[in-house]
C-alpha positions in Angstrom: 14.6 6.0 -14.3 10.9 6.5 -13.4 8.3 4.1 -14.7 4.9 4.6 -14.1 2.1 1.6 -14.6 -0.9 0.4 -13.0 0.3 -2.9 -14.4 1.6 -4.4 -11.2 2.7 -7.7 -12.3 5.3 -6.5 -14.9 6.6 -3.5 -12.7 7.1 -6.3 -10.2 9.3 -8.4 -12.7 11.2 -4.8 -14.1 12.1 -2.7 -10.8 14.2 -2.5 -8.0 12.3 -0.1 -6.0 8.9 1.3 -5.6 7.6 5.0 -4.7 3.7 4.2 -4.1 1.3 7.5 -4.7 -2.5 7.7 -3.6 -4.4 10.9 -5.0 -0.5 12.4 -5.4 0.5 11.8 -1.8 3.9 9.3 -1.4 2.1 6.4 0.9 5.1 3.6 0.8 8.7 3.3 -0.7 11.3 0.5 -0.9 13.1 -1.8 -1.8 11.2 -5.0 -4.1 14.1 -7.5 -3.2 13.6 -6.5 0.1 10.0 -6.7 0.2 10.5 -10.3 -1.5 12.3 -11.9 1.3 10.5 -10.4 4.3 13.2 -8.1 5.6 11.1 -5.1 5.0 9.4 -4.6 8.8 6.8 -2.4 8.5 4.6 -0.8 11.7 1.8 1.5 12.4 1.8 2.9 15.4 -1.8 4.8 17.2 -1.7 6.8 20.0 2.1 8.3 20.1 4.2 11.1 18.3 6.7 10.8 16.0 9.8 11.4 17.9 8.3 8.7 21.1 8.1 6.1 18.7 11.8 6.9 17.1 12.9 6.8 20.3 11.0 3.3 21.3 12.4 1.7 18.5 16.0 3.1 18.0 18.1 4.1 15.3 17.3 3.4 11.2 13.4 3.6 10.9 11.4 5.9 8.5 8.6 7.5 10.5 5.9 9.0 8.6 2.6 9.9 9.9 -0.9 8.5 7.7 -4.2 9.3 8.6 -3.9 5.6 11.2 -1.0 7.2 13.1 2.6 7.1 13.0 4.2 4.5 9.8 8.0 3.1 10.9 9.8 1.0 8.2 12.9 -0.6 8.3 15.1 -3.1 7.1 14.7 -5.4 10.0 15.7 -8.9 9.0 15.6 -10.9 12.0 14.4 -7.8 14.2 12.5 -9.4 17.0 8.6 -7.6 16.4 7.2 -8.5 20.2 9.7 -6.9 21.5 9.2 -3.8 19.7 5.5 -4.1 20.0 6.0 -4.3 24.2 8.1 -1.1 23.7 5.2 0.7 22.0 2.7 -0.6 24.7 5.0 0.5 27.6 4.7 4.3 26.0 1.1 4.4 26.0 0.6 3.4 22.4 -0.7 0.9 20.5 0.3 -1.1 17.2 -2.2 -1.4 14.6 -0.5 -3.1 12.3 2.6 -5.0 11.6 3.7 -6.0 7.9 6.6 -7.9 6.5 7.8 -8.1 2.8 5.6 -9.0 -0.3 5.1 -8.4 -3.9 4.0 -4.7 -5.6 0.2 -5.7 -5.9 -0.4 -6.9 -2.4 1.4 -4.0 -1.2 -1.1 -1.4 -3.3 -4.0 -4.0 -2.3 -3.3 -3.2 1.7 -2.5 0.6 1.1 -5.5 1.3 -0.6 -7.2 -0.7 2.0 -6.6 1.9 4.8 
């Protein structure tokens, strides 16, 4: 089911997952349990292609590109960020941002920040 509300707080207590739109364009999707507990690693990445940074970081991200460069997300868990980041340097590029897990609001909050 799709459930559409600008009512953060109570989509936050009722879903499971999350498909964020801005002006009809998909910025963010995921998982809200996943968010919760920080496993959700999220990067933005300046400076380097899609298919450099899949390869920097390896197998089981989701590369999109926003208008701040290339956006990898991933499951990470206890995937170790300063190494990753090193990786990203080593190419040429640069990280601009790097985001673990929190609740629906702060995640529209830093989205529509950009």
């Amino acid at each position: 089911m799709l459930l559409s509300s600008h009512i953060l707080a109570e989509l936050d207590l009722v879903c499971d997952d999350f498909v964020l739109l801005n002006r009809g364009t998909v910025v963010r999707t995921g998982s809200l349990e996943a968010e919760r507990r920080g496993e959700r690693l999220r990067i933005v990445v300046r400076g380097l292609d899609m298919e450099t940074v899949g390869v920097v970081l390896g197998p089981g991200w989701q590369l999109t590109r926003n208008e701040t460069g290339v956006v990898a997300e991933n499951e990470a868990g206890s995937t170790e960020v300063g190494t990753l980041v090193s990786g990203i340097e080593r190419q040429g590029g640069s990280v601009d941002r790097v985001d673990r897990g929190r609740g629906l609001a702060e995640i529209y909050r830093q989205e529509m920040d950009q």
